[in-house]
N, C-alpha and C positions, 0 to 999 in steps of 0.2 A: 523789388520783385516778390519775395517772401509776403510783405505785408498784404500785398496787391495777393495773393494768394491767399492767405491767409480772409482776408474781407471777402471773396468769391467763399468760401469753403462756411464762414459765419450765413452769407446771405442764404446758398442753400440748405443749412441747419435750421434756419428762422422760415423759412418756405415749408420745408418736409414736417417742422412742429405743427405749424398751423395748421397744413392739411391734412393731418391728422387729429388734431383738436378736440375735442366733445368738453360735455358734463362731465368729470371726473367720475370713476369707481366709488360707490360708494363703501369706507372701511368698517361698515357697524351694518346691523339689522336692518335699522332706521335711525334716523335722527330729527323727532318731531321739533320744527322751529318754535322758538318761544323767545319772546324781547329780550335784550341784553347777555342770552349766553347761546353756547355754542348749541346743546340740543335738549331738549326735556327728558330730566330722570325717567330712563325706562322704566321705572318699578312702577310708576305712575302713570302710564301710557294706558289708555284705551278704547273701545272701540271705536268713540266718536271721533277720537283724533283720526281713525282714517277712515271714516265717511262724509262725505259734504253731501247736501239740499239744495245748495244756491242756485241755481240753475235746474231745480222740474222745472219751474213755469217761464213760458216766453216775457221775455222784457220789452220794453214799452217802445214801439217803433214806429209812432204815430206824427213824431214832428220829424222826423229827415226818413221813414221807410226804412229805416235798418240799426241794428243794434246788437250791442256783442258783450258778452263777459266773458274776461279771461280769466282763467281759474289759475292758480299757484302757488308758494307758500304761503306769500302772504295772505290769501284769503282760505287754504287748503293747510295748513301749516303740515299734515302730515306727508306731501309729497317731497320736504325738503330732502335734497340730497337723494333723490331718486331717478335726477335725471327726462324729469316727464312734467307737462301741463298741458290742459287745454282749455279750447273754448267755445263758447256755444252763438250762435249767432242766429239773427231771426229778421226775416223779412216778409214788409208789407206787399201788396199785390206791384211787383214793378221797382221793388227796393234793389239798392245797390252796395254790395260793398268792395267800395274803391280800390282800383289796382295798388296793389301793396307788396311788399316783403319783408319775411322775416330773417333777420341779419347769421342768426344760430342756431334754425333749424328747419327740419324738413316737418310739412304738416303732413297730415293724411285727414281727409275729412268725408265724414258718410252723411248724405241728406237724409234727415227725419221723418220730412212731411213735405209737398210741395215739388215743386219742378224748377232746377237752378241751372241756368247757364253757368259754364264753370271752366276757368280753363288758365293756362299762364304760357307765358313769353321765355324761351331759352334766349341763349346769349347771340344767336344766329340771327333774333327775330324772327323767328318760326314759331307760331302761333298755335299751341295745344289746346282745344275747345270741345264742347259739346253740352248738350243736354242732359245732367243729371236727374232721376227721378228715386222715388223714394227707396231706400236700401242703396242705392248704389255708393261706389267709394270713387275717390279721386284723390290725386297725391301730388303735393304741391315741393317739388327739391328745394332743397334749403338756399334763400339768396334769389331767387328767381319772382319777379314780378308775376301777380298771380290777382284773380279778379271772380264776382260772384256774382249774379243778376238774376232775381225770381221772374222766369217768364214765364207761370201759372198763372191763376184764375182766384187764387187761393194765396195766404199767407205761406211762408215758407221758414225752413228749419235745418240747421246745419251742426255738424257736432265736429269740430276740430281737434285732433292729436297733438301734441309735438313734441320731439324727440332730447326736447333740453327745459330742462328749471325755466329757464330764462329766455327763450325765442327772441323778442326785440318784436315790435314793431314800427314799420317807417309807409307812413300811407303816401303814394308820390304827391297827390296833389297838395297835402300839408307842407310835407317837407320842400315843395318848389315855391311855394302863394305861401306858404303861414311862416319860413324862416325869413333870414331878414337880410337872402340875398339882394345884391344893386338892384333897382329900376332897370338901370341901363344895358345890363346884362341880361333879364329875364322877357325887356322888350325884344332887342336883338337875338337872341334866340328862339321865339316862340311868334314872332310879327306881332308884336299886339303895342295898340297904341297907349296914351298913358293912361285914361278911360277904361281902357277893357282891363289892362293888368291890374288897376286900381278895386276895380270891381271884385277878380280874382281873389286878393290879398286879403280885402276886407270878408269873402265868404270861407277863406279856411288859413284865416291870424287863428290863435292859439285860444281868443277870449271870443270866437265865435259858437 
């Protein structure tokens, strides 16, 4: 009985931590990442370490209509330990980017340029959408499938937040077609015969 108590009292310990969870506090000013140590000699820190360029100009979205850089330490080295990245993304006339979610964090994202269908899916299956236009913001909760489609005239431009170092991204139709669940499983659940799942797989395997 004790133990049996004692294993309920651990499982809601291990519930309450998670849901609580984030990026850690950061214990120092900053702590600029640099290869093999913990953070770059402040005395040596400056301004370039916290500004990035990589992302003024739009990236090249002309063979699939849409494209993205996420920005972070490792290519931002001064946000480590600050809790924050983002990313920018850019769409051809009619570009898509695919319903997705990020495992550890909430985005927020404001359109640049351009007119974006925008919108994601809670746990009910209740469908939050609309048409974004330029200025406007939208906010995508952390873990919730979330989706982007330029239905302008025009290229289109999107600037994403998010609330951790490290978000995750998991695209669903990768992670269904590009991992390396059964056949017989992904037929059976979605009707599809061996032809059409095959077709699937081989347009989002991981070397496509």
């Amino acid at each position: 009985m004790i133990n049996n108590k004692v294993s309920i009292l651990l499982v809601l310990i291990f519930f309450t931590i998670s849901a609580f969870c984030s990026d850690p506090d950061p214990v120092l000013d900053y702590c600029i990442a640099k290869p093999q140590e913990p953070c770059k000699n402040s005395s040596t820190a400056t301004i370039e370490d916290f500004t990035f360029s990589g992302i003024k100009l739009p990236g090249n979205f002309k063979e699939t209509g849409f494209t993205s850089l996420g920005v972070n330490s490792n290519v931002f080295p001064g946000l480590n330990t600050l809790g924050v990245s983002f990313v920018r993304a850019d769409f051809d006339i009619g570009g898509v980017n695919v319903p997705h979610f990020h495992p550890r964090a909430t985005e927020v994202a404001i359109v640049l340029e351009g007119k974006i269908y925008s919108g994601f899916v809670d746990t009910k299956n209740k469908i939050f959408a609309k048409v974004l236009e330029k200025g406007e913001v939208m906010v995508f909760p952390r873990g919730l499938v979330h989706f982007q489609m330029n239905v302008g005239d025009v290229p289109a431009t999107i600037f994403g937040s998010f609330d951790s170092q490290n978000p995750g991204l998991m695209r669903i139709p990768n992670v269904v077609f590009g991992s390396e669940i059964k056949d017989e499983l992904l037929e059976k659940a979605f009707g599809l015969n061996s032809k059409e799942l095959s077709k699937l797989k081989k347009r989002f395997s991981p070397s496509s």
